[in-house]
C-alpha positions as CSV (number, residue, x, y, z in Angstrom):
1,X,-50.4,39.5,-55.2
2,X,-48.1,40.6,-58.4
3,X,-46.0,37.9,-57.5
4,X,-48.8,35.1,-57.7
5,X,-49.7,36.3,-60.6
6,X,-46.0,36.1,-62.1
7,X,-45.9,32.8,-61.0
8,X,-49.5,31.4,-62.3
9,X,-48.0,33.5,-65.8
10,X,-45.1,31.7,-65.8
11,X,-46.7,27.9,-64.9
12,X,-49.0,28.7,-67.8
13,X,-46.1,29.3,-70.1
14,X,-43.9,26.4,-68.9
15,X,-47.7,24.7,-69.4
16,X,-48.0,25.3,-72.7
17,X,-44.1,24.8,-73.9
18,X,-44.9,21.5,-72.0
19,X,-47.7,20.8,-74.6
20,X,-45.7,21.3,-77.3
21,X,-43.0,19.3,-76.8
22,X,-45.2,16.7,-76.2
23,X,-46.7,17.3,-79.4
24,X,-43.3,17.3,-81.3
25,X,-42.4,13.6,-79.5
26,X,-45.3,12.0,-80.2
27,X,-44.5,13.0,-83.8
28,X,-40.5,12.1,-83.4
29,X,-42.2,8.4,-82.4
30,X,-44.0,8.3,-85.5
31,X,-40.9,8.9,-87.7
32,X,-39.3,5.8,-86.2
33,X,-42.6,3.8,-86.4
34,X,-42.0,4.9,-90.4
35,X,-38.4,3.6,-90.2
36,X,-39.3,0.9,-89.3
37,X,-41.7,0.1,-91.3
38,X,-39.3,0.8,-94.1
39,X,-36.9,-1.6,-92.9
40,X,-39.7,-4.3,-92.8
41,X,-40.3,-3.6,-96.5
42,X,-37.0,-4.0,-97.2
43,X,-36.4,-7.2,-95.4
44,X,-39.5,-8.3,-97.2
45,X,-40.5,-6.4,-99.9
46,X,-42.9,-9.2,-101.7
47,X,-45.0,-10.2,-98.7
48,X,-44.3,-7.2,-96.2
49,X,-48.4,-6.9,-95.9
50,X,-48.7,-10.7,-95.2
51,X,-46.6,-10.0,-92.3
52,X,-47.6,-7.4,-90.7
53,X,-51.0,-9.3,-91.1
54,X,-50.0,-12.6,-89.1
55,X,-48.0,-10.5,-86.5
56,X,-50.0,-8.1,-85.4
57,X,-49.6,-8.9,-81.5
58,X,-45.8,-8.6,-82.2
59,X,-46.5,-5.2,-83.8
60,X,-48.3,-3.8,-81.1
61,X,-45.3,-5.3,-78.3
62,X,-43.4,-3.4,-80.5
63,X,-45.3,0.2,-80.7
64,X,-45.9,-0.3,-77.0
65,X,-42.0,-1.1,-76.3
66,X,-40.6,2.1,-78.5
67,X,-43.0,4.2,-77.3
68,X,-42.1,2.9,-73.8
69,X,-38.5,4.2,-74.2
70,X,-40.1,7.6,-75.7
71,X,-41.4,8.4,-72.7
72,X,-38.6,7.5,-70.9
73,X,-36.2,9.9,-72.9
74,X,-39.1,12.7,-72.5
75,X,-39.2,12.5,-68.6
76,X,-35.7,12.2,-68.2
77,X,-35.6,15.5,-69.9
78,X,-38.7,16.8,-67.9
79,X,-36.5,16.0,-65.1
80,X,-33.0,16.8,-65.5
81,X,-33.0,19.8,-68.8
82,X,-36.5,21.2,-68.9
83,X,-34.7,23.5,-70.9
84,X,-34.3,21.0,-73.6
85,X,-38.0,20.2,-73.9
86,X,-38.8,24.2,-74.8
87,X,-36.6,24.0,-77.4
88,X,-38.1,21.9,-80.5
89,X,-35.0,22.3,-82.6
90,X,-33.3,20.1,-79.8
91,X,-35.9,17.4,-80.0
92,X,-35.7,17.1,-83.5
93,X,-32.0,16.4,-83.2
94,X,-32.3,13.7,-80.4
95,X,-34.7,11.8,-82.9
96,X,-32.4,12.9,-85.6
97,X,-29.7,11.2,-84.1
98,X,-31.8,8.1,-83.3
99,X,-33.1,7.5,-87.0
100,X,-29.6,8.2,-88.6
101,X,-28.0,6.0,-86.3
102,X,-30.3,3.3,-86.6
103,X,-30.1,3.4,-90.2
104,X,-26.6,3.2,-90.5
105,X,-26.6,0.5,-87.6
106,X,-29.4,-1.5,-89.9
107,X,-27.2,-1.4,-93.0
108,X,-24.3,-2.5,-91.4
109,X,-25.5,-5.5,-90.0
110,X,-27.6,-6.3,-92.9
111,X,-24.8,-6.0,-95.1
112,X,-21.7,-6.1,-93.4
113,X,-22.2,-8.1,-89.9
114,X,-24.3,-7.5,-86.9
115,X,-20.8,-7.5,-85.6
116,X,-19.5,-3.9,-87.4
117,X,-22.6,-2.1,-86.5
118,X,-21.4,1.7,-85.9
119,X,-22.9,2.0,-82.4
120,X,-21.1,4.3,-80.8
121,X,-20.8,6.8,-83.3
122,X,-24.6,7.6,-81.7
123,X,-23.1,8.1,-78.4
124,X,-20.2,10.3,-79.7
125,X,-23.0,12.5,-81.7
126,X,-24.7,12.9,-78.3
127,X,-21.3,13.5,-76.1
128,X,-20.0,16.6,-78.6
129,X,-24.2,18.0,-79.7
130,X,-25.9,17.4,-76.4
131,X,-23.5,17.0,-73.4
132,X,-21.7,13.7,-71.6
133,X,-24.8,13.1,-69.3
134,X,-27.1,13.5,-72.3
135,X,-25.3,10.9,-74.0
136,X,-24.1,8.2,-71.2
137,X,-28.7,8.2,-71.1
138,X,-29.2,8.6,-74.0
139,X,-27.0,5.7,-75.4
140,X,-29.4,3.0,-73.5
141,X,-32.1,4.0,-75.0
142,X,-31.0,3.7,-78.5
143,X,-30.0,0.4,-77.9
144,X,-32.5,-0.9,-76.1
145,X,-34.8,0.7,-79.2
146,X,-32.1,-1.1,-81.7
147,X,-32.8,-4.2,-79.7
148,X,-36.7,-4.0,-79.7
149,X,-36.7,-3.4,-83.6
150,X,-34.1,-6.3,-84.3
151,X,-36.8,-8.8,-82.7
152,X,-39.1,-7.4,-84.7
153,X,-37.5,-7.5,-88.0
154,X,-36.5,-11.0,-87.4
155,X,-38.6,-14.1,-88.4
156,X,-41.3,-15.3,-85.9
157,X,-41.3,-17.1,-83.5
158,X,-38.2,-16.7,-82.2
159,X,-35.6,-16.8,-79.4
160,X,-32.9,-14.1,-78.2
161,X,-30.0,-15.2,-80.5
162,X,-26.1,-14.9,-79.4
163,X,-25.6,-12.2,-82.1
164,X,-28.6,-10.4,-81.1
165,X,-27.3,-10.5,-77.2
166,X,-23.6,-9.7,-78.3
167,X,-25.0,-6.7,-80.4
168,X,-27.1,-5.4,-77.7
169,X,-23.8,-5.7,-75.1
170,X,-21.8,-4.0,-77.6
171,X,-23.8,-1.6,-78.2
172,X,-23.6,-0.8,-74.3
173,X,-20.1,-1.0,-74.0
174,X,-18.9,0.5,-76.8
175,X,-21.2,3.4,-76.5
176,X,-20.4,4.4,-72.7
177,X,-16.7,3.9,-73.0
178,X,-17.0,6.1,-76.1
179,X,-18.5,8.8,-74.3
180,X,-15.3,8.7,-71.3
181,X,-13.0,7.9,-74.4
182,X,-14.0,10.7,-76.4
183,X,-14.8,13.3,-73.7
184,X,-11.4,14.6,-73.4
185,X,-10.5,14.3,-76.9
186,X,-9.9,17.9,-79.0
187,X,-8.4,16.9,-82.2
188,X,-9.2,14.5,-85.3
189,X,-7.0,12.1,-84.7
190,X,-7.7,11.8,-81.0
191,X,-11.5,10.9,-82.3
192,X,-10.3,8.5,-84.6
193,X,-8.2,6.8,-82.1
194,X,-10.8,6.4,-79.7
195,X,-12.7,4.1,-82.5
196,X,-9.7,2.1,-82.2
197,X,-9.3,1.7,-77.9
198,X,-13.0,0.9,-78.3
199,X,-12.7,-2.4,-80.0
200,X,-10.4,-3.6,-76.8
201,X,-13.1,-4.4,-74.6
202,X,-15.7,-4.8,-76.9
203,X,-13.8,-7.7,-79.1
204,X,-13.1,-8.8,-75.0
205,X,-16.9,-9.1,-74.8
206,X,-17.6,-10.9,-78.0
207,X,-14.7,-13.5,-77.0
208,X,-16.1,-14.7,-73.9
209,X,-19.3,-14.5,-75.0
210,X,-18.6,-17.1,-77.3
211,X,-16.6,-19.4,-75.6
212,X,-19.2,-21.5,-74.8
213,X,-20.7,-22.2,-78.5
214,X,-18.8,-25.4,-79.7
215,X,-19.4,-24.3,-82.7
216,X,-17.4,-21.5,-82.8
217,X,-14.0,-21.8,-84.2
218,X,-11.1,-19.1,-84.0
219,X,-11.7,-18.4,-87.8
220,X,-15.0,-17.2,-86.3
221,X,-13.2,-15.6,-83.4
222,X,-11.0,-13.5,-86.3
223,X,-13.7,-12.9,-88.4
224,X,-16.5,-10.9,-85.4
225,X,-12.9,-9.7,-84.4
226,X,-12.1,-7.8,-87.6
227,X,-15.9,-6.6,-88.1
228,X,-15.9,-5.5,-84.6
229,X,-13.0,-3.0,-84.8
230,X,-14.1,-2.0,-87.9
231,X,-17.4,-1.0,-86.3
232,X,-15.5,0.9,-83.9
233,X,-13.4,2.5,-86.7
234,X,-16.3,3.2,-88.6
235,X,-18.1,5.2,-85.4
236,X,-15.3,7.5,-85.3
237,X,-14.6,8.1,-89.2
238,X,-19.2,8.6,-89.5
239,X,-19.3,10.7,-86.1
240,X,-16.6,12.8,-88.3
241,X,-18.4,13.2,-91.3
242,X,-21.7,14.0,-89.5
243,X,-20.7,15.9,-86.9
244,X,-20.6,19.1,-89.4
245,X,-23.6,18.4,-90.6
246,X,-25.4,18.3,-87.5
247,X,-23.6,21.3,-86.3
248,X,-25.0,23.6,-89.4
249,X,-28.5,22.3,-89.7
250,X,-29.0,22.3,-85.5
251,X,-26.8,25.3,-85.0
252,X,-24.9,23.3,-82.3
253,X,-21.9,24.5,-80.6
254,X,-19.2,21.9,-80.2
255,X,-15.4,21.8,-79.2
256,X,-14.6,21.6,-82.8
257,X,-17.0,24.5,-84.1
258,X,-15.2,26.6,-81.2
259,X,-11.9,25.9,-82.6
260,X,-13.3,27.1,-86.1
261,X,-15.2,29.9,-85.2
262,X,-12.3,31.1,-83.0
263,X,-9.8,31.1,-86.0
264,X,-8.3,34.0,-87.1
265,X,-9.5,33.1,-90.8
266,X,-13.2,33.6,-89.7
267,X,-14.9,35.7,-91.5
268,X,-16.5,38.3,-88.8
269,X,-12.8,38.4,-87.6
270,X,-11.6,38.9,-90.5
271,X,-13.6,41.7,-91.0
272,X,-13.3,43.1,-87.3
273,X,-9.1,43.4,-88.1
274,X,-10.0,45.1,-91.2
275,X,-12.8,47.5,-90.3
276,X,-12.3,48.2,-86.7
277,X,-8.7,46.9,-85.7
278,X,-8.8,48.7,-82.2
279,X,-11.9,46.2,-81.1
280,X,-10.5,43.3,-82.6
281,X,-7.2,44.1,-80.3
282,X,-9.4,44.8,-77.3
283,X,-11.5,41.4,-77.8
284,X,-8.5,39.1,-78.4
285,X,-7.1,40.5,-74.9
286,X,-10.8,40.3,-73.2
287,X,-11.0,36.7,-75.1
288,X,-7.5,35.6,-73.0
289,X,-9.1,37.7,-69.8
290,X,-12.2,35.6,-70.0
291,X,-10.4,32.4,-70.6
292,X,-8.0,32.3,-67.5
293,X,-11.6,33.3,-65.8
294,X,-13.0,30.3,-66.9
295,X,-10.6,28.1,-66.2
296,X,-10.5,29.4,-62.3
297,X,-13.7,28.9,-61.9
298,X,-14.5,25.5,-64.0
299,X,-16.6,27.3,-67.1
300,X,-16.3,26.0,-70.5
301,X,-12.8,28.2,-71.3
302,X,-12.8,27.6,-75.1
303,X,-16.4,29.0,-75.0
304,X,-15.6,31.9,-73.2
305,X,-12.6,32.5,-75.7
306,X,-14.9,32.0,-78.4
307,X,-17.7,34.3,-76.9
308,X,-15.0,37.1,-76.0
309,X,-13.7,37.3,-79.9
310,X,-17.4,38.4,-80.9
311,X,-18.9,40.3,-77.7
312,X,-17.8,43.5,-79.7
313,X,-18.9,42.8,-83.1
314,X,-21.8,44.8,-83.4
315,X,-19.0,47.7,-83.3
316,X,-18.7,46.6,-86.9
317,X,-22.1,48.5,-87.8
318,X,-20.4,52.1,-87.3
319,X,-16.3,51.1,-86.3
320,X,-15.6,55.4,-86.1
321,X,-18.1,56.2,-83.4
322,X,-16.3,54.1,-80.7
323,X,-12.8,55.7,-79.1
324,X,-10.4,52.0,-79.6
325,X,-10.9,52.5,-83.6
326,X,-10.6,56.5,-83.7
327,X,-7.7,58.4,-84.5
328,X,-7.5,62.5,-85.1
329,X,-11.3,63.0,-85.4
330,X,-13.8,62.2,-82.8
331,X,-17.5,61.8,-84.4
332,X,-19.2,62.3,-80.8
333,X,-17.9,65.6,-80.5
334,X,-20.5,67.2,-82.8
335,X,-23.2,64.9,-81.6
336,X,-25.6,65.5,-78.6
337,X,-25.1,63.2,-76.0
338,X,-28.7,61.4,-76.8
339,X,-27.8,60.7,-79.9
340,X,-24.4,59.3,-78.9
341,X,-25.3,57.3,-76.1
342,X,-27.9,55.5,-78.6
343,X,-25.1,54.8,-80.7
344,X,-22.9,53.4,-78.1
345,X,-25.4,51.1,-76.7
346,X,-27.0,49.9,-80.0
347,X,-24.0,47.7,-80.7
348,X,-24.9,44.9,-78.2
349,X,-28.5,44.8,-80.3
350,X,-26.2,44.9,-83.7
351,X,-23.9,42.6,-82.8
352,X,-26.7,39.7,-82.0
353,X,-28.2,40.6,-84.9
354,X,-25.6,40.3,-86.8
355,X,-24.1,36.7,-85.2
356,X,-27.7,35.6,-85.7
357,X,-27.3,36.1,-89.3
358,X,-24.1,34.9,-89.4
359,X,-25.2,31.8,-88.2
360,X,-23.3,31.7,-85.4
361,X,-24.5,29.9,-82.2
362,X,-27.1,31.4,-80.2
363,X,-25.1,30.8,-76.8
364,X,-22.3,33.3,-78.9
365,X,-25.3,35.6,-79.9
366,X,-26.2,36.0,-76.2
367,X,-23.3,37.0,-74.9
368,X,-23.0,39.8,-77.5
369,X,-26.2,41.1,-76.1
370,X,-26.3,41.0,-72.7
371,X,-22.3,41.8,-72.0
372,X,-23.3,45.3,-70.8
373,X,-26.7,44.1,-69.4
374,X,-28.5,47.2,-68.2
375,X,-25.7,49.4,-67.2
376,X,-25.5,53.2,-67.5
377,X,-23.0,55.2,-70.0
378,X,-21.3,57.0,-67.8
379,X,-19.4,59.4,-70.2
380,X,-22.2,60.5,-72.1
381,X,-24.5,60.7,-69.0
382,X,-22.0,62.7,-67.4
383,X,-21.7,65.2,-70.4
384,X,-26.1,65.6,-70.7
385,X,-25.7,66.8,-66.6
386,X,-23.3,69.4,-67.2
387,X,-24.6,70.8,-70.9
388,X,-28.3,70.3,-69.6
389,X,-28.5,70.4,-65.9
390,X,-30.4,67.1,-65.6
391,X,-31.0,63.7,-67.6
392,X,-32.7,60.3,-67.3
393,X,-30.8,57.6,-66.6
394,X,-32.7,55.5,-68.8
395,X,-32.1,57.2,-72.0
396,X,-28.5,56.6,-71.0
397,X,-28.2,53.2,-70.2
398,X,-28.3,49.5,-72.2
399,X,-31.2,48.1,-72.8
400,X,-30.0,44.8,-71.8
401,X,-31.1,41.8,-71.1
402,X,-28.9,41.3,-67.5
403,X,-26.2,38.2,-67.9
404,X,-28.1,35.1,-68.0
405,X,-25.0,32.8,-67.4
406,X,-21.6,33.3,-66.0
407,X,-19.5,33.1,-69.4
408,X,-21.7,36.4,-70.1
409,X,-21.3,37.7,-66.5
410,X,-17.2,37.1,-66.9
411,X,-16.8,38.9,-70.0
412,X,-19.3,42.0,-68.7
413,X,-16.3,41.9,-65.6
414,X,-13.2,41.2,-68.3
415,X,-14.3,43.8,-70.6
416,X,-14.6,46.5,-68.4
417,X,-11.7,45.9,-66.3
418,X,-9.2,45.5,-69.7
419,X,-10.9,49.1,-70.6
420,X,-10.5,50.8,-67.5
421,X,-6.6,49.3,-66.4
422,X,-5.6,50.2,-70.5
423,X,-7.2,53.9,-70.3
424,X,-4.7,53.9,-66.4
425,X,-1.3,55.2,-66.3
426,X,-1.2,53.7,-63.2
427,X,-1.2,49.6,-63.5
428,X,0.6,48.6,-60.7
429,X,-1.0,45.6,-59.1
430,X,-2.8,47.5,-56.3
431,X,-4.4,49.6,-58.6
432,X,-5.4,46.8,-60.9
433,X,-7.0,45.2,-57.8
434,X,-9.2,48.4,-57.0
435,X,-10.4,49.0,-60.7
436,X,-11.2,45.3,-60.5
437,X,-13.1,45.8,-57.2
438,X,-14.8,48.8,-57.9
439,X,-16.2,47.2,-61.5
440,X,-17.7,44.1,-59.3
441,X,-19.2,45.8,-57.0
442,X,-20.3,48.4,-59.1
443,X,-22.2,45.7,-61.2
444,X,-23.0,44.1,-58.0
445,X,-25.0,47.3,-56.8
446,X,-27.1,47.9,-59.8
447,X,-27.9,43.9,-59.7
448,X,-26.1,43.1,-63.0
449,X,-25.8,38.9,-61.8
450,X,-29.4,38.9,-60.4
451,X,-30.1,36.8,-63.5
452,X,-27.8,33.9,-63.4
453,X,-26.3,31.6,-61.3
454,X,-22.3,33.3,-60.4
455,X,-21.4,33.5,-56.8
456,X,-19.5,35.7,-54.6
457,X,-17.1,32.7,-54.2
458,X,-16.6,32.4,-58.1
459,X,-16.3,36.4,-58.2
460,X,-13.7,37.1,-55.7
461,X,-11.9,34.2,-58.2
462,X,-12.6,35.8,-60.9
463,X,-11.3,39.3,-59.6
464,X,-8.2,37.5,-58.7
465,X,-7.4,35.8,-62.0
466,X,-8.1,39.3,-63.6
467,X,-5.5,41.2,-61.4
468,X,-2.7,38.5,-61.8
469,X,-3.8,38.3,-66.0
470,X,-3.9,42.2,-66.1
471,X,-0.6,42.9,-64.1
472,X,1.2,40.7,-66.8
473,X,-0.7,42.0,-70.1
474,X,-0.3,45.5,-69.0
475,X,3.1,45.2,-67.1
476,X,5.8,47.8,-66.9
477,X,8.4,47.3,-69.2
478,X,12.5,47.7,-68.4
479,X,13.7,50.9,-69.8
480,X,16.4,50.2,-72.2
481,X,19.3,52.5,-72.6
482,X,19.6,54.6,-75.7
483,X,22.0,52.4,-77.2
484,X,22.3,51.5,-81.2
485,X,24.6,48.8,-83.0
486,X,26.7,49.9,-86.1
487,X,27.2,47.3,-88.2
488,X,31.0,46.8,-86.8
489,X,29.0,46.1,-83.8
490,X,30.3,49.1,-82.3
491,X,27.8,50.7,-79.4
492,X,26.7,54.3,-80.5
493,X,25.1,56.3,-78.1
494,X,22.2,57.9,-79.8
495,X,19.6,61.0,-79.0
496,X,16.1,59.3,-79.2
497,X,15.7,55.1,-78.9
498,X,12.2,53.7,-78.1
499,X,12.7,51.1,-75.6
């Protein structure tokens, strides 16, 4: 019975976040009904109202056809990212995307040629903001919307013209290859020279498309040729200069946002190496844990590097009370274990809190958070038994929330495992293999992954990649002989030589 009721709950919420997005695409449409009503005005800014007059049938082909491709977009979503549809800051950047490309598209072939029109950089926006299957979609429908508003725009009546065919191709072309192009590309100048492999088979398409026009000459031919790779140029110098922009104002993780974020210049790192220097050392060895994890098990590694750096950062809040940033004194010591395990656990709640105002990606924030999901403190547990007789669990364990995706689960794993081998004086390979048993299963008991998607398969890797990584971080070193250099290079036996 509780559970029909969870369910009936839970329809009525996915119901109503339903309803909302709705709401926010219907709006969405109307912004580009608006844009393109401006760009009617500025084709015809005298008799603009005379034509909307005489083509009203064409009006309404065209309402019908955008809205058409609205819907589209919105059940492809329903379909394959409900997730997407809950969040309204991730519909406002799909249309985003769609009215700045489109304007940038209009006022390059308005001014330019409809041959330099910047297509792909919409494609590219969507590949690094919204994901490569997002974007290989998505990229139809803007052209298909580019298409329907070009035979608007254009006088009446009218046929499908060579350029507007070509245009509509290109944009096709150039925007799925940019999204394979651009997928595996890391750096600047990998982005820029994916504009210029893009004009290959796009200028290919333009050739052969006019072949068959006598009137085309191969001064033509040069001339679409040199606006087309300057289209394609264009895409990647614009996806470049809007990227960041899109980044701040959506709060978008991307490959080049991870690379920032993760630099030692940042300023939460910065101030973790100033004010707590033992978790900043403990996260950039969890960060290299949780990356070789990653990459066994086919996660987004530079995400899980990038997650790793800040899981700790809510330590920043009170750097003393935690053991990796004490020296002499030990705060906890004249503290009741209440009050200390409070302490302890409060830094996965700081630490969110603080990302979140650091505006830092929520996907970051998360991990932060849930890193110790609902797990008990053992230490200070242990210490209310034997001072008190008896405790409650609860007042002694995180508050959570439980690991909602396996970056989060790995660095729960990572981080517990680089504590427990580094506080070991044994760390020998078979005892690195136990401590990373024992932390598994110990999470696996208390239903730590109930809450997202990580398998025993991918765990058993991931136990493996943290024995091999933890054997070599935390390896036993050759013991040198006490042996000094004079400065006749002379060997001097000496009393006391650290190895």
């Amino acid at each position: 019975m509780k559970q029909k009721i969870a369910a009936k709950k839970r329809e009525k919420g996915e119901g109503g976040k339903l309803a909302k997005s709705g709401a926010v695409f219907l709006a969405c449409f109307l912004l580009i009904v608006l844009f393109v009503l401006l760009i009617l005005i500025m084709d015809r800014p005298a008799d603009w109202t005379h034509f909307l007059a005489e083509h009203y049938d064409e009006e309404i082909a065209l309402l019908l056809s955008l809205l058409f491709l609205c819907t589209i977009a919105y059940f492809y979503f329903f379909y394959e990212d409900r997730e997407f549809l809950y969040r309204p800051s991730s519909i406002f950047l799909f249309f985003s995307l769609i009215i700045v490309s489109a304007v940038l598209c209009y006022v390059f072939g308005r001014y330019v040629s409809v041959y330099a029109r910047p297509y792909a950089m919409f494609a590219v926006l969507c590949l690094f903001l919204l994901g490569r299957k997002h974007a290989l979609f998505l990229n139809f429908i803007f052209v298909f919307m580019m298409f329907s508003v070009d035979l608007f725009t254009r006088d009446f009546p009218m046929t499908i013209s060579i350029e507007m065919y070509s245009s509509m191709l290109i944009g096709f072309v150039s925007g799925t290859f940019a999204v394979f192009f651009a997928n595996r590309t890391h750096t600047r100048l990998g982005l820029l020279l994916t504009g210029v492999f893009l004009s290959v088979p796009t200028v290919l398409i333009i050739f052969f498309l006019q072949i068959p026009n006598p009137d085309y000459g191969w001064i033509d031919h040069l001339t679409s040729t040199g606006f087309q790779i300057l289209g394609c140029v264009a895409s990647a110098v614009l996806t470049l200069a809007l990227l960041p922009f899109f980044e701040f104002v959506f709060n978008r993780l991307t490959v080049y946002r991870l690379r920032e974020l993760t630099s030692t210049n940042a300023a939460l790192l910065v101030r973790l190496r100033d004010e707590a220097n033992g978790t900043f050392t403990h996260s950039l060895t969890v960060a290299q844990l949780a990356e070789s994890c990653a990459v066994a098990i086919g996660e987004n590694a530079e995400l899980a590097r990038a997650a790793a750096y800040y899981h700790d950062v809510g330590k920043l809040k009170q750097p003393d009370c935690f053991t990796e940033n004490q020296k002499d004194y030990n705060l906890h010591d004249e503290l009741t274990p209440e009050l200390s395990a409070d302490i302890i656990r409060s830094h996965t709640k700081d630490g969110y809190e603080l990302l979140v105002q650091n505006h830092l990606p929520k996907v970051i924030a998360d991990v932060a958070r849930e890193h110790h999901g609902t797990l008990p403190i053992k230490f200070f547990y242990d210490k209310a038994i034997r001072l008190a007789g008896e405790a409650d669990i609860k007042d002694f364990s995180y508050l959570g929330p439980l690991p909602q995706t396996k970056i989060s689960a790995i660095i729960m794993v990572a981080d517990a495992a680089e504590a427990a081998v580094r506080a070991s004086s044994d760390r020998s390979p078979e005892r690195v293999e136990k401590v990373c048993r024992s932390i598994i299963e110990e999470r696996m008991n208390l239903n730590q992954f109930d809450e997202c998607d990580i398998t025993m398969k991918e765990l058993t890797v991931i136990k493996r990649t943290l024995v091999e990584a933890l054997s070599g971080v935390h390896h036993h070193r050759v013991e040198y002989p006490n042996i000094q250099f004079n400065r006749d290079r002379e060997a001097v036996k000496t009393e006391d030589t650290d190895g």
